[in-house]
C-alpha positions in Angstrom: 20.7 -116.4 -64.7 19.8 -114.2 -67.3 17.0 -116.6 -68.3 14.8 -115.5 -65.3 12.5 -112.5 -67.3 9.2 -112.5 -65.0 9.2 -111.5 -61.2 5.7 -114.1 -61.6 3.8 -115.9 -58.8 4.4 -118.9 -61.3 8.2 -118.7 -61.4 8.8 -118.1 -57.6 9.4 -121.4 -56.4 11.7 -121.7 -59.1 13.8 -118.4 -58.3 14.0 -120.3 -54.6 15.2 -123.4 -56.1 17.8 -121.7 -57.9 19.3 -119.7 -55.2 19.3 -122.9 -53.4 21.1 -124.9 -55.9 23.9 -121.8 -57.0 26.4 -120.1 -54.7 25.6 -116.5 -55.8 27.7 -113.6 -56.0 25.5 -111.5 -53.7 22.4 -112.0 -51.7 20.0 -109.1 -50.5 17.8 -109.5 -47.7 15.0 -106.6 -47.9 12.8 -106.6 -51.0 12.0 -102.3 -49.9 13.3 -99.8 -52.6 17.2 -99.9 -50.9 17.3 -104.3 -51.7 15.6 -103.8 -55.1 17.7 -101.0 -55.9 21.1 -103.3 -55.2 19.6 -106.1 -56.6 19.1 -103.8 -59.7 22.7 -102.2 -59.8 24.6 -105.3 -59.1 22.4 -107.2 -61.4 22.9 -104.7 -64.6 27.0 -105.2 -63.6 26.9 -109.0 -63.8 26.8 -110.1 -60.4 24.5 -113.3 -59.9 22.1 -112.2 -57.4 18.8 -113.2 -55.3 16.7 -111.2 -53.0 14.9 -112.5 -50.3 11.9 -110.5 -48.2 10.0 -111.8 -45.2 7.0 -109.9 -46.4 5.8 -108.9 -49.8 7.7 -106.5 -51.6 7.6 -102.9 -50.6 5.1 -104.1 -47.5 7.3 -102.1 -44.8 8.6 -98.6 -45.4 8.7 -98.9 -49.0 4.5 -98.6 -49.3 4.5 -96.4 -46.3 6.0 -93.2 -46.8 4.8 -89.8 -47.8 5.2 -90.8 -51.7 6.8 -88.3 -52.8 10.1 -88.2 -54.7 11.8 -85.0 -53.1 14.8 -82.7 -52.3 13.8 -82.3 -48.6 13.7 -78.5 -48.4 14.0 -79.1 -44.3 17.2 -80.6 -45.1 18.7 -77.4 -46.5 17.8 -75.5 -42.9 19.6 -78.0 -41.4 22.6 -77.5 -43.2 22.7 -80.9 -45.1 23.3 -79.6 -48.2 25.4 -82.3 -49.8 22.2 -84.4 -48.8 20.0 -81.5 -50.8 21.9 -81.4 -54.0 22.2 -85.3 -54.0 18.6 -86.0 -53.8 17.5 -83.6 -56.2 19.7 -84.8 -58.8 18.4 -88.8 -58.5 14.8 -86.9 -58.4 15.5 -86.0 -62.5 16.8 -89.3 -62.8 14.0 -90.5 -61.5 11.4 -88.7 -63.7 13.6 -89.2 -66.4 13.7 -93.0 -66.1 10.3 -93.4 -64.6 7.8 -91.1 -65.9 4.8 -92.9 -65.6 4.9 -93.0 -61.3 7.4 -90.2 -61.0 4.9 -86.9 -61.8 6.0 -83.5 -61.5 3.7 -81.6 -58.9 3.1 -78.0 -58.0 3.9 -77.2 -54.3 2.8 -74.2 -52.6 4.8 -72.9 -49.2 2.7 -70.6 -48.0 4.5 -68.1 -45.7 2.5 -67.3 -42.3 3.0 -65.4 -39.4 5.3 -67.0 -37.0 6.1 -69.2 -39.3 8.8 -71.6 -39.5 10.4 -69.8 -43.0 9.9 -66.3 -43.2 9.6 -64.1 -46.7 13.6 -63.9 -47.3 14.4 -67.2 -46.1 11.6 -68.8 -48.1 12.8 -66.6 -51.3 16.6 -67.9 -51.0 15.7 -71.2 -49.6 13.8 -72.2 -52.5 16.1 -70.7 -54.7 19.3 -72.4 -53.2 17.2 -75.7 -53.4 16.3 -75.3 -56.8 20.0 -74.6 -58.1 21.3 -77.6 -55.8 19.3 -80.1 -57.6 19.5 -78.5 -61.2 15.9 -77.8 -61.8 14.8 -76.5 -65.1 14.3 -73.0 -65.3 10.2 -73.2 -66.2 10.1 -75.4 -62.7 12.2 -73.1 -60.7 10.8 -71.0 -57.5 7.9 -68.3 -57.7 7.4 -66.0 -54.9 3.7 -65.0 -54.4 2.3 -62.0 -52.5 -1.1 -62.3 -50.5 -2.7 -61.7 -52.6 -1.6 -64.1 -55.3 -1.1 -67.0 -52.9 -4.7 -66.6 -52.0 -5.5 -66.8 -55.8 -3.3 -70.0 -55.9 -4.7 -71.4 -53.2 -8.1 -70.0 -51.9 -8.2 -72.8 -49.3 -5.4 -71.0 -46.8 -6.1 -69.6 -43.9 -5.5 -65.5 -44.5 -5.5 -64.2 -41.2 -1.8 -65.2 -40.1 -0.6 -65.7 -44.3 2.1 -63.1 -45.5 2.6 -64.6 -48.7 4.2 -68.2 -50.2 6.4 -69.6 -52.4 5.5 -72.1 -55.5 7.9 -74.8 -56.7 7.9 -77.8 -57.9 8.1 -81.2 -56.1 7.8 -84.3 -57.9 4.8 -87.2 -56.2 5.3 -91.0 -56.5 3.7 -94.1 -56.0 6.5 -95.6 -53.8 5.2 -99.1 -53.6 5.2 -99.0 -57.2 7.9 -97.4 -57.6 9.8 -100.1 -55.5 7.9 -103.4 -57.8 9.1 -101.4 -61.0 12.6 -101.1 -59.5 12.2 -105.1 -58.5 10.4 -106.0 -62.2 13.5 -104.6 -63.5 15.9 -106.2 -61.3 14.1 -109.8 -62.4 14.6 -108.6 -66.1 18.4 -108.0 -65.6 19.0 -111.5 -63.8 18.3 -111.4 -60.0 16.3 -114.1 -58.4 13.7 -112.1 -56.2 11.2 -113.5 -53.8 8.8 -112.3 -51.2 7.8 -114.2 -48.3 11.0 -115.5 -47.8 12.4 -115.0 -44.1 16.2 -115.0 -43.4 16.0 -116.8 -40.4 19.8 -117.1 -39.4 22.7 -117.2 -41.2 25.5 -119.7 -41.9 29.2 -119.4 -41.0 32.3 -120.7 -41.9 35.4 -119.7 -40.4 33.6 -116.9 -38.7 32.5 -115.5 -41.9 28.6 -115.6 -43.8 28.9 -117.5 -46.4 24.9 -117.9 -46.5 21.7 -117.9 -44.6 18.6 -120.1 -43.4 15.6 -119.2 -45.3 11.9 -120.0 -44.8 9.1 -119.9 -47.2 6.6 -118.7 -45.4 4.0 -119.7 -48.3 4.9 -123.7 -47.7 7.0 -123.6 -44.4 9.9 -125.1 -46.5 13.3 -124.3 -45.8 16.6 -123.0 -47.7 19.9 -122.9 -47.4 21.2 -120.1 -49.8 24.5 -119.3 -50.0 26.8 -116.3 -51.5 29.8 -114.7 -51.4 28.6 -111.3 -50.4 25.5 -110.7 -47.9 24.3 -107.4 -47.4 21.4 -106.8 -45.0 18.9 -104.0 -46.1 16.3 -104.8 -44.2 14.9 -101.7 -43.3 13.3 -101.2 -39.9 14.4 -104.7 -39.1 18.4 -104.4 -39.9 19.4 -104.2 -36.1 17.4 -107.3 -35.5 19.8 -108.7 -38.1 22.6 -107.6 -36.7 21.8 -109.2 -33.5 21.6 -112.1 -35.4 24.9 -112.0 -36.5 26.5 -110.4 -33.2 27.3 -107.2 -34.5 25.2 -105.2 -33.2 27.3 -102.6 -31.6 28.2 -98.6 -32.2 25.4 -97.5 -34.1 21.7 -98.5 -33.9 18.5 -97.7 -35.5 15.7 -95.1 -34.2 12.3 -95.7 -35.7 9.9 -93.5 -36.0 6.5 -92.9 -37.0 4.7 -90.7 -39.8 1.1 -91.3 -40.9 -1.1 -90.1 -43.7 -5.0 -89.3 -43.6 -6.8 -89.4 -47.1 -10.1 -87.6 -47.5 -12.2 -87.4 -50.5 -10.8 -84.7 -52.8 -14.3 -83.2 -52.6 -13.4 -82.5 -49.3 -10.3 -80.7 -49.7 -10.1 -79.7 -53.3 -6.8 -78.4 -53.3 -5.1 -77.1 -56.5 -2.0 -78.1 -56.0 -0.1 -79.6 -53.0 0.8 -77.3 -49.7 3.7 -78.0 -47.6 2.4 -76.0 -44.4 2.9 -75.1 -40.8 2.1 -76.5 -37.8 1.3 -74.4 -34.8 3.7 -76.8 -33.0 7.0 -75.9 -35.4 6.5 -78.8 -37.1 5.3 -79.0 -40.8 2.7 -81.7 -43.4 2.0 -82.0 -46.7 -1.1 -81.7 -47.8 -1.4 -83.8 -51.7 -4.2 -83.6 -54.2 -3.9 -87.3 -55.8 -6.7 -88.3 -58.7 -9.9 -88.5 -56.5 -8.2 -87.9 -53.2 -6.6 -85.7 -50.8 -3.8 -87.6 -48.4 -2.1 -85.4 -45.3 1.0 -86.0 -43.2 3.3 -86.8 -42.1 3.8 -87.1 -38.1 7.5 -87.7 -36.8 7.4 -89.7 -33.2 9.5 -92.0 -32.0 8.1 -95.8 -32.3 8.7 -98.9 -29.8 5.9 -100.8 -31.1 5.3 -104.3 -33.4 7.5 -103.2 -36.7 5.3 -105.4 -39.2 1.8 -103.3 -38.2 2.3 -99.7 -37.2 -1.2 -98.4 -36.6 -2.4 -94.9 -37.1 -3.6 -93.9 -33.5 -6.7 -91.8 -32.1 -4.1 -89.3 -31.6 -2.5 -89.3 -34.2 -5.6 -89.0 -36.2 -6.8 -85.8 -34.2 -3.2 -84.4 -34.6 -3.3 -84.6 -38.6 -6.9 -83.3 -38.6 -6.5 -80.2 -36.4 -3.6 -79.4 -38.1 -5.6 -79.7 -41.5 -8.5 -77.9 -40.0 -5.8 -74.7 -38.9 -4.4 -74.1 -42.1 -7.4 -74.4 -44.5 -10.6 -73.5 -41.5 -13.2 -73.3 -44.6 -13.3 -77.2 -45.0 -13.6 -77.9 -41.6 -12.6 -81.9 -41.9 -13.8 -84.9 -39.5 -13.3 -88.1 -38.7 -16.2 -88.9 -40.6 -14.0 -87.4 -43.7 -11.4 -89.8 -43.3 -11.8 -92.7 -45.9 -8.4 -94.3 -45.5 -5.0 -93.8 -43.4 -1.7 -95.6 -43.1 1.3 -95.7 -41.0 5.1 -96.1 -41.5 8.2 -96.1 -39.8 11.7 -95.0 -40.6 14.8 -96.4 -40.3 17.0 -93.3 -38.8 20.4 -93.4 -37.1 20.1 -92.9 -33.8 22.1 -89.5 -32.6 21.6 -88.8 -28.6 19.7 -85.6 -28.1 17.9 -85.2 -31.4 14.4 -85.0 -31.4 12.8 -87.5 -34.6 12.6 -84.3 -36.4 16.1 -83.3 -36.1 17.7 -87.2 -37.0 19.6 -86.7 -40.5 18.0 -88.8 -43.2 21.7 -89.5 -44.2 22.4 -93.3 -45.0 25.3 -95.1 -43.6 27.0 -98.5 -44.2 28.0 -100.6 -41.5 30.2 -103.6 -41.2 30.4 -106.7 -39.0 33.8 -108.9 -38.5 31.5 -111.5 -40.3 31.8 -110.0 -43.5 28.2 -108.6 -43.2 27.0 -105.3 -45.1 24.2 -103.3 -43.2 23.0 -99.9 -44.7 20.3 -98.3 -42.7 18.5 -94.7 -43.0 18.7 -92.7 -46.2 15.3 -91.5 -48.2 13.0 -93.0 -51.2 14.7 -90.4 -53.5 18.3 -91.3 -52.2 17.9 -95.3 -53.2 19.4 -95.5 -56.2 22.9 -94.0 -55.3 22.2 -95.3 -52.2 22.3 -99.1 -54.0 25.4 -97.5 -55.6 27.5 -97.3 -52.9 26.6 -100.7 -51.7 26.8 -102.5 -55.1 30.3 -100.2 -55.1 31.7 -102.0 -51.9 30.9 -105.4 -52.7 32.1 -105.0 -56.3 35.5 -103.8 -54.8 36.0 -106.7 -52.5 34.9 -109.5 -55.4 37.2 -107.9 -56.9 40.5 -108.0 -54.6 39.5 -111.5 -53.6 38.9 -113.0 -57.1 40.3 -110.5 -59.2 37.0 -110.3 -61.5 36.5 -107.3 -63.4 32.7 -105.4 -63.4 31.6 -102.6 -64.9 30.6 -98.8 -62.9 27.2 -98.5 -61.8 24.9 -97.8 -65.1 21.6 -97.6 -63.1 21.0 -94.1 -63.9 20.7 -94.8 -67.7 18.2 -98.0 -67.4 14.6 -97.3 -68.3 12.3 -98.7 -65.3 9.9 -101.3 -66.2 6.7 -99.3 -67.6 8.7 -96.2 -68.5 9.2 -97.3 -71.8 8.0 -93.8 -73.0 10.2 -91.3 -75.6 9.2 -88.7 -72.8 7.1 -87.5 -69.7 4.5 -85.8 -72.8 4.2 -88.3 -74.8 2.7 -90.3 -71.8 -1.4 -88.5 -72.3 -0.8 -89.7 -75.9 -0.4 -93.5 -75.0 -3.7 -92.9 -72.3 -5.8 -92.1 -75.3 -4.5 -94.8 -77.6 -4.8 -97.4 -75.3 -8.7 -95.9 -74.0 -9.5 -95.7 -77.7 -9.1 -99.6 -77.6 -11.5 -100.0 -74.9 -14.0 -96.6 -76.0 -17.1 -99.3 -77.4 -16.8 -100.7 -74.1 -17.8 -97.2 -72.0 -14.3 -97.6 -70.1 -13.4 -94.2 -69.7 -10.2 -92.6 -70.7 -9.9 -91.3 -66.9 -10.0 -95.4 -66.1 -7.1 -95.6 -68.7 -5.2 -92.6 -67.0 -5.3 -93.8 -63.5 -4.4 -97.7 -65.0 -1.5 -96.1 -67.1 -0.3 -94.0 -63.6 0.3 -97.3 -61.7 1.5 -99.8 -64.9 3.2 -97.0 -67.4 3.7 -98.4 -70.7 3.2 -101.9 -69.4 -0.7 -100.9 -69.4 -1.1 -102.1 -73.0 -0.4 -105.8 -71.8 -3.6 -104.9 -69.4 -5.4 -103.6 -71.9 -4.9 -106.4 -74.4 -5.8 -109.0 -71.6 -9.0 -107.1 -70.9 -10.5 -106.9 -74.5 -9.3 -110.5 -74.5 -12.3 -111.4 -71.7 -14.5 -109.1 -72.9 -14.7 -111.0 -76.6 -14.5 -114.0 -75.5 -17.0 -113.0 -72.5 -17.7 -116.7 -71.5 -18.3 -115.5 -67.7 -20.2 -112.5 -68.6 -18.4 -109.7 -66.8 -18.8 -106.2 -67.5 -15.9 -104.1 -68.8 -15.3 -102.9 -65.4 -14.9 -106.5 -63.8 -13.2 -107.6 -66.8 -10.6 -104.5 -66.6 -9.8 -105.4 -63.0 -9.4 -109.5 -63.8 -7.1 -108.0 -66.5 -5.0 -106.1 -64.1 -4.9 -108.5 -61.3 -3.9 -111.5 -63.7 -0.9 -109.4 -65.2 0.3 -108.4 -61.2 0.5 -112.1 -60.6 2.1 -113.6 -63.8 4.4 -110.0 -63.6 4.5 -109.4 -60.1 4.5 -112.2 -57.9 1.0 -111.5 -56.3 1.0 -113.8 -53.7 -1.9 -112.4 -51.2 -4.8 -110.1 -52.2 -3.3 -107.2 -50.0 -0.2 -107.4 -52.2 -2.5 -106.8 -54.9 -5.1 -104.3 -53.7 -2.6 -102.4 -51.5 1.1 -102.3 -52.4 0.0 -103.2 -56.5 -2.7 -101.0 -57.3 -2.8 -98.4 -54.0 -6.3 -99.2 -54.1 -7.0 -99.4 -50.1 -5.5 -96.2 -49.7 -6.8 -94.2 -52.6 -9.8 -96.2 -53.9 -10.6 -97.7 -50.6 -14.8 -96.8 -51.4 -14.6 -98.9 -54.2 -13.3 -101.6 -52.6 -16.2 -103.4 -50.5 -18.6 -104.8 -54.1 -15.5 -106.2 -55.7 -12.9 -107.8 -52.9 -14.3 -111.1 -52.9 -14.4 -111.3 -56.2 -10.5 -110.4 -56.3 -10.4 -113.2 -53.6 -12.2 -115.5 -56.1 -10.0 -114.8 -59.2 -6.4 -115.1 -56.6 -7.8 -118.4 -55.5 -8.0 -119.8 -59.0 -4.9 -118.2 -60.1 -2.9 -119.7 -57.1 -4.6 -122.9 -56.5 -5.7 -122.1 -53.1 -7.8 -124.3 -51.2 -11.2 -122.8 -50.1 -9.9 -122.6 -46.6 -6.9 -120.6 -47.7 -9.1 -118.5 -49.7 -11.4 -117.7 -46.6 -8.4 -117.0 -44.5 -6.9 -114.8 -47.5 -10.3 -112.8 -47.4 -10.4 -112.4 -43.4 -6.9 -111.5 -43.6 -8.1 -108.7 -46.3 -10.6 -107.6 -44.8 -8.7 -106.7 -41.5 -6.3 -104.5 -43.6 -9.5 -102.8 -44.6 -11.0 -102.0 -41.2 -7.6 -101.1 -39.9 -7.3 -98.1 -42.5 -10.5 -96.3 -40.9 -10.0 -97.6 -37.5 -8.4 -95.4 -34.7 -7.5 -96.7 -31.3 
C-alpha cells in the first residue's frame, strides 16, 4: 500500500476501492488530528491502514479550536501536572517537526487585582510550567512590573493591573496542522478519505471485523473490513458506541468554546494576552497576520454536533470581556468580521463545571473488540495516537505473532516542514517571492502562503508562474496565485467542496473572510472544472458556501 503517495481528490475513489477490496490491519474512523495522528503512527510501523471521515478532514473539532499548540498553564492549578509536562514536551516536537504552522508566540499574563493568579503564584506557575515542558532558557518566564507590562502591552486596562508575566506559547493552524498530519499519513501508506460515513459495523462471532461505509459524494456503499477498528470520532464517539452496544461507564460531555476575529486594526496587540474574566474565568486574546481572534467560552452543549453556532450571547460575552481588559479599543459587533464555534470531546465527571473537566484522554473498550479514545488536547495527539497505535500493535501481535517497530512519530518531518530549521524558514519566503517579484506579488503574500503550505509552497509557486506565462485566460497574478493554490489542495488534499478549501485549507473565512466576497465564485468556477461538477452541483456548492459565510457574522 505503499504506492498510495497523494491524499488527491483524483485518487479518492481509488483509496475507497482499495479498502474495499483488502482486509486491513486497522481501520480509523475520525479524519480530526487523533484519527490522522493513528493513521500516521501505525502507518510509519507497517500496519495497512484506511481512514474514513463523515465530513471533510479536520471539519469538527480539529478546525475549531483555539489553535494554539499549548502546555495548558490552567492545567498546572489543577494539579495535572503529568498532563503539563506531557503536553509541553509534544509542543517542541511539534515545532520541531512542523515549523512552518507550529510558530512560537509571545504571551503576556497580565496580573490584576482579584485576579485568578496573583504576583507569586504567577512567578512559580510560570516557572514550574516552563521546567515541566523543557523550554529553552531564551523562552523561559519574565516577570514584568506595572510599569513594564504597560510598556509591553499599552492596550491593558491599568486601574486593577499589578503587574504580568511574559512566556512563550506556541500558535497553530490546527486544521492545517491536522491535513499536514493526514498528507503525511497518505505518504507513509494509509488509505484516507473524507466524506465517508461509518454507517454500522459488521460482526462475526460477536466481534468487528469491519463496517458499512457510505460515500456521501455518490451515495455508494462499502463494506471495509480489518482486523483492528478503533473509533476516534471525536464529539461523535458515544454515537458510535451506541452503535456497537457499548455504550456504558463512561460517556462524553461536549462543550462549547468560540472565537471572535476583529481586524487587527482594531485591536493591535503586540503579542498575545491570556487575561481575566470578571467571572473567574479566562480568554486568549491572539494577534494573527491581519487579525485579532478572542476566546474561548467553556459551556456545556446539547445542540446539532455537525453546526455549533456562535450565539448572540456568546458574542456579547467575548466582547464585554474584550472591552474590560483593553477599555481604549472599545470593540462592537460591527468589529466582528468572522467567528466560529467548536465543541470538545470531555469525559464526563459528576459535579465538574466544563471548566473544571480534565482534558486527559482515555481509551475505552467494548466486548466487540472496539477501541474508543475520547478527550485529550490538539497538543496531546501525537502520544495520544501512540498509545492507541500501542494497543493495537500489542494485540496483532499476540494473535498473529507479527513483529512491528516502537512508535517513530516524533522523528518524522510533517509534510511542508521540510525545513533545516524554524530560521531558515524567512529565507525560503524570500526565495520563493523573488520568483514571483516582476509580477508585484508581495513577499507578505509569499509569507502568509508559506504559513499555511511550509515548504510545499514552492509547488504553489511553480504552478502560479506556470498560468501566468502561459496566461491563456488572462488572470492577474493575484487570481493566478489563488488557481495555483486551490489546484495543489485538490490534487494534494482531497478538496472535495469549496469550504474544505476556503475554510479548513486556507483559514480564509476566518482570517481573510473580507477578501472573500470578489473571488468565491470564481473558486466555485475553478472546483467545478477541477471535479467535473454539473452546473447544478456547482450552484448548490456555491449556496452551500455562501451559508458558511453568513453564518460566521451572524448571531442568533
Amino acid at each position: 500500500m505503499k504506492d498510495q503517495l497523494a491524499l488527491s481528490s483524483s485518487q479518492r475513489q481509488a483509496c475507497l476501492d482499495k479498502m474495499a477490496n483488502n482486509q486491513l490491519d486497522l481501520l480509523v474512523i475520525g479524519g480530526g488530528v487523533t484519527g490522522a495522528g493513528i493513521a500516521l503512527d501505525a502507518a510509519a510501523r507497517g500496519l495497512s491502514v484506511g481512514l474514513v471521515e463523515k465530513q471533510d478532514f479536520a471539519a469538527g473539532t480539529s478546525s475549531r479550536s483555539t489553535k494554539l499548540v499549548h502546555g495548558g498553564l490552567r492545567y498546572l492549578k489543577q494539579g495535572d501536572v503529568q498532563l503539563v509536562r506531557e503536553v509541553g514536551r509534544e509542543r517542541a516536537i511539534l515545532y520541531r517537526n512542523a515549523p512552518h504552522i507550529v510558530i512560537p508566540e509571545k504571551m503576556i499574563l497580565p496580573i490584576v487585582k482579584n485576579g485568578t493568579y496573583g504576583k507569586l503564584a504567577t512567578s512559580v506557575g510560570l516557572y514550574v510550567y516552563d521546567v515541566l515542558a523543557g523550554v529553552e532558557r531564551k523562552e523561559r518566564r519574565i516577570m514584568l512590573n506595572k510599569e513594564k507590562t504597560v510598556e509591553a502591552e499599552p492596550l491593558l486596562r491599568r486601574d486593577i493591573l499589578k503587574g504580568g508575566g511574559l512566556y512563550f506559547e506556541y500558535r497553530t493552524d490546527d486544521a492545517r496542522l491536522t491535513i499536514e498530519v493526514m498528507k503525511t499519513a497518505s505518504s507513509n501508506g494509509a488509505l484516507c478519505v473524507n466524506y465517508t460515513e461509518a454507517t454500522g459495523f459488521i460482526y462475526e462471532n460477536g466481534k468487528v471485523v469491519g463496517i458499512h461505509a457510505k460515500d456521501l459524494t455518490t451515495g455508494a456503499e462499502y463494506s471495509l473490513h480489518a482486523k483492528k477498528i478503533v473509533n476516534a470520532a471525536g464529539p461523535w464517539v458515544d454515537q458510535l458506541r451506541e452503535k456497537d452496544h457499548s455504550l456504558y461507564g463512561k460517556r462524553l460531555h461536549l462543550t462549547k468554546g468560540v472565537h471572535l476575529v476583529v481586524p487587527y486594526n482594531r485591536l493591535p496587540l503586540k503579542q498575545a494576552v491570556y487575561f481575566d474574566v470578571s467571572d473567574g474565568r479566562m480568554l486568549f486574546a491572539i494577534p494573527r497576520n491581519n487579525s485579532t481572534y478572542i476566546g474561548t467560552t467553556d459551556t456545556n452543549y446539547k445542540g446539532v454536533l455537525e453546526r455549533p453556532t456562535v450565539t448572540r450571547e456568546d458574542m456579547e460575552y467575548v466582547l464585554k470581556a474584550a472591552n474590560e481588559m483593553f477599555p481604549f479599543v472599545k470593540l462592537t459587533e460591527q468589529d466582528v468580521s468572522s467567528s466560529w464555534a467548536g465543541l470538545r470531546p470531555l469525559i464526563h465527571e459528576d459535579g465538574k463545571s466544563p471548566s473544571e473537566l480534565s482534558r486527559k484522554d482515555e481509551i475505552f473498550y467494548s466486548k466487540s473488540g472496539l477501541i474508543t479514545i475520547a478527550g485529550g488536547k490538539l497538543t496531546g495527539f501525537r502520544k495520544m495516537a501512540e498509545r492507541i497505535v500501542d494497543v493495537v500493535v500489542k494485540q496483532l501481535t499476540e494473535e498473529e505473532g507479527r513483529a512491528f517497530g516502537a512508535c517513530r512519530t516524533d522523528k518524522i518531518v510533517l509534510a511542508g516542514g521540510k525545513f533545516d530549521s524554524a530560521a531558515k524558514i524567512p529565507v525560503f519566503v524570500k526565495a520563493q517571492a523573488e520568483r514571483l517579484r516582476q509580477w508585484g506579488i508581495t513577499e507578505e503574500q509569499i509569507r502568509v502562503l508559506v504559513g499555511k503550505y511550509g515548504s510545499n509552497s514552492e509547488q504553489i509557486v511553480s504552478m502560479c508562474l506556470e498560468l501566468l506565462t502561459q496566461n491563456a485566460q488572462n488572470v492577474s497574478p493575484i487570481e493566478a496565485l489563488l488557481k495555483a493554490e486551490l489546484r495543489y489542495a485538490v490534487e494534494e488534499e482531497m478538496v472535495m467542496t469549496m469550504s474544505d478549501f476556503l475554510i479548513r485549507r486556507s483559514g480564509r473565512l476566518f482570517f481573510e473572510r473580507d477578501t472573500l466576497e470578489p473571488v468565491y465564485r470564481m473558486v466555485g468556477e475553478e472546483l467545478a472544472h477541477e471535479l467535473q461538477w454539473s452546473d447544478e452541483r456547482k450552484e448548490h456548492e456555491i449556496k452551500a458556501f455562501e451559508e458558511e459565510y453568513h453564518l460566521a457574522k451572524t448571531f442568533q
